[in-house]
N, C-alpha and C positions, 0 to 999 in steps of 0.2 A: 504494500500500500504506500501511494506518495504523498504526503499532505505540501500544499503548496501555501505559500503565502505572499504575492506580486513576484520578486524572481527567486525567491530562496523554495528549493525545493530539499523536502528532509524525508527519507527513505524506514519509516519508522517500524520496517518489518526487522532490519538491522540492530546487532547488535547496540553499534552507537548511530546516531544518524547520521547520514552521508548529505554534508554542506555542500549545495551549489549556490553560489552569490552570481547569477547569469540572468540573460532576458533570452527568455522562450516565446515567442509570439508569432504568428502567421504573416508574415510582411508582403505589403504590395510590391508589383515591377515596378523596379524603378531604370528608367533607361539610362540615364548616365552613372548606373553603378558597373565596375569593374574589379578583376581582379587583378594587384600587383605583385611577382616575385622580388621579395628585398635582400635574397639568400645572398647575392655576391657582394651587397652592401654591409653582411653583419656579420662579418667574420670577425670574433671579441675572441679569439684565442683555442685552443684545444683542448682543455682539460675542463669543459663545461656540466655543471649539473645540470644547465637547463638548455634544451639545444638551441640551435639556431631558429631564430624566425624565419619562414619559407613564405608565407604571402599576408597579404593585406588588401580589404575591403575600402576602395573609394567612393566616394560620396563627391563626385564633382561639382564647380561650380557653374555657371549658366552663361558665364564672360570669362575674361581672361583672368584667370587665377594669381592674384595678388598677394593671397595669405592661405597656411595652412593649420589645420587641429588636427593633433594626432591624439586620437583616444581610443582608452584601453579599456575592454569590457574586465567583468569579475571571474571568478573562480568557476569554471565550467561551462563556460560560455565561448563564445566565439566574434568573429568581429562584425559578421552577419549578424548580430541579436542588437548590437545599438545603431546599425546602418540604418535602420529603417525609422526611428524616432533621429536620428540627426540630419535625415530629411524634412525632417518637418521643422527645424530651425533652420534652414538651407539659405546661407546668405550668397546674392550672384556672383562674390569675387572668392568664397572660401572654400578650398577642398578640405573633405574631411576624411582621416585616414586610420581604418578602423582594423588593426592587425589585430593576426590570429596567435592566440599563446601556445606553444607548444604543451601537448600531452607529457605527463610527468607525476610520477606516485605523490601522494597528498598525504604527509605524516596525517594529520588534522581525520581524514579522511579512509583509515584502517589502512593507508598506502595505495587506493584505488588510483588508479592511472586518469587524468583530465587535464582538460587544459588549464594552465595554470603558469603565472607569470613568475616563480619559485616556490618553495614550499610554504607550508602553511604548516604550523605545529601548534596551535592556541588561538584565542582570539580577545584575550585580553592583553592590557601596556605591560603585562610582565612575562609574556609567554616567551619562550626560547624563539629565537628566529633564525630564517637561513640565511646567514649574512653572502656568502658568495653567490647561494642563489639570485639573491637581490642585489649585487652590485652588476651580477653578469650580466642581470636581463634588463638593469637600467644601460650598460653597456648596448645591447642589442637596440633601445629605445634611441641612446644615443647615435647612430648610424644609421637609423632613418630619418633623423633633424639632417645628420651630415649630405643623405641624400638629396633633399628639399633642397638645401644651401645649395649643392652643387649644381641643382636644378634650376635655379634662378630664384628662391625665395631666401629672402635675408632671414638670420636667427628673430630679431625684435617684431618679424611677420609670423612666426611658428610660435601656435600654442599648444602644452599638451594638457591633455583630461583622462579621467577614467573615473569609474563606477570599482567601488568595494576594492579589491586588491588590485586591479586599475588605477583609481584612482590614487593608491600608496603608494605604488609603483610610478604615476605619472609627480607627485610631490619628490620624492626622494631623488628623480632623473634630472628634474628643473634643477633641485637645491643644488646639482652636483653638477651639472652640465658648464663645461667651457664657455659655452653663449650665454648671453642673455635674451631670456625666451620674453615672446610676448607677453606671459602668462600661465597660470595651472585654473581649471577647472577640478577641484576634487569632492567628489561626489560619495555618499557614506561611507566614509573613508578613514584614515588614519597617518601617521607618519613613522614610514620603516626606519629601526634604527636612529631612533630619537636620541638616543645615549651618544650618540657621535655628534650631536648637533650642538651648539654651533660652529663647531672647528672643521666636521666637514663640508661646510657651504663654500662654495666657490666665491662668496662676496654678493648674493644676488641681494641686495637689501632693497633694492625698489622694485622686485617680481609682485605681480600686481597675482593674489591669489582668491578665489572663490571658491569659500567651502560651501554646501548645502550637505545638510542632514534632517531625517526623518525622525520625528518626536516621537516615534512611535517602535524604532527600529527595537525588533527582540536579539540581530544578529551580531551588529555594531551601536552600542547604545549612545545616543546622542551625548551623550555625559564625554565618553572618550572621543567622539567631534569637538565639544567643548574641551577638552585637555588640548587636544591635536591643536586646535586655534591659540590657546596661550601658547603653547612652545612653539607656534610660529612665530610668534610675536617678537621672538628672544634671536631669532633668527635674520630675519628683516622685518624692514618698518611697520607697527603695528598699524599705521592708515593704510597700509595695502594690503591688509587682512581684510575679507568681506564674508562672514559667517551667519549664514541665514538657516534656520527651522524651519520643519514646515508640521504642523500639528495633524495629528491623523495618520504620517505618514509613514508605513514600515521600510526596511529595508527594499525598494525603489524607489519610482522617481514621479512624479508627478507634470501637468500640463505648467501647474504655477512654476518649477521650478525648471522645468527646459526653458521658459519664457526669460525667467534670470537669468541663463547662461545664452541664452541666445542677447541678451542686449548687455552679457559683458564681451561678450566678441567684439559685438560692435562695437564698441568702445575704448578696448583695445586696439584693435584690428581694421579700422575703421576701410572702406572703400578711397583706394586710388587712384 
């Protein structure tokens, strides 16, 4: 039996229950979706726990592509599961670039093999984490910015985002990234490897970030949203923290809350 709840599905026949933090949803055609391989762009070394990225879901724009967001679905999910809601904030100069996490055993998980952007071993600020996993795969995050760059999109035009271990992954890649990014959207989310901050930020004290979390979340409790937002604060300028609730709302996302991160694009990202 699967009990759902918006995108966290828990497998309650199981011993313990099997966490997917993903969007499962019937999505319409959309014509300017594609797929890209980014395999010969992410080569981050040989001795990896989490392998290479091999493609990515875009979300084109309708004009000549000016800026780009690269965001990261959750835990079991894929990049097809938020392609279909970051169409529905589709601004005409911004592609949106929705990679796929590679399969990989899930301590968290009883070791079940899923997509996943490193391991998962707890879900609270004191749980053990997988430090190499998560520097690798922000390594692999960072070589599809390098791609963009080389493509003709400046770093200050690239933002990244992600939902639940997405969006941890897309905070920890920003803080550590050589550019300076447009931006993070991070969504019920958290920040990896907190204990290393602030000594390992690259310097980004004016990253303009967007949290949203759901008041409601039984997965990631809004409480550690609010922890995650003070110690960003410690990290860069606390006016570029923007930490918004939304009451009601579990572990997903809501109509109100894509509308906020569709007009901090803009706003960052503006049309040139």
């Amino acid at each position: 039996m699967v009990a759902t709840v918006g995108r966290c599905y828990a497998v309650t026949s199981w011993p313990r229950p099997l966490l997917v933090c993903g969007q499962y949803r019937k999505f319409r055609s959309v014509a300017n979706w594609e797929s890209k391989a980014y395999l010969s762009q992410c080569m981050c070394g040989n001795n990896m726990s989490v392998p290479l990225l091999a493609e990515a879901v875009t979300v084109s724009g309708m004009e000549k592509e000016t800026a780009a967001v690269i965001f990261l679905h959750g835990l079991g999910d894929s990049g097809h599961g938020w392609a279909d809601t970051l169409t529905g904030i589709q601004l005409p100069h911004v592609k949106f670039i929705c990679p796929h996490a590679p399969p990989i055993p899930v301590t968290l998980n009883m070791n079940a093999m899923m997509p996943a952007w490193f391991d998962l071993k707890g879900l609270s600020p004191d749980s053990a984490e997988d430090e190499s996993g998560i520097k690798k795969a922000a390594d692999n995050i960072k070589a599809i910015i390098e791609h963009e760059v080389k493509n003709g999109i400046p770093p200050h035009r690239i933002m990244l985002g992600g939902f639940s271990q997405g969006g941890a992954l897309s905070l920890y890649t920003a803080l550590t990234c050589q550019h300076q990014l447009a931006g993070v959207v991070a969504l019920s989310c958290w920040l990896p490897l907190h204990r290393s901050f602030p000594s390992a930020s690259s310097g980004h004290k004016n990253l303009p970030i967007l949290q949203c979390h759901g008041e409601m979340d039984g997965m990631i409790p809004v409480r550690f949203g609010g922890m995650t937002a003070e110690k960003l604060k410690t990290i860069v300028n606390p006016q570029m923290i923007t930490f918004k609730t939304y009451p009601g709302l579990s572990h997903s996302s809501c109509p109100q809350e894509m509308a906020t991160v569709k007009e901090f694009i803009e706003k960052y990202m503006p049309r040139v």
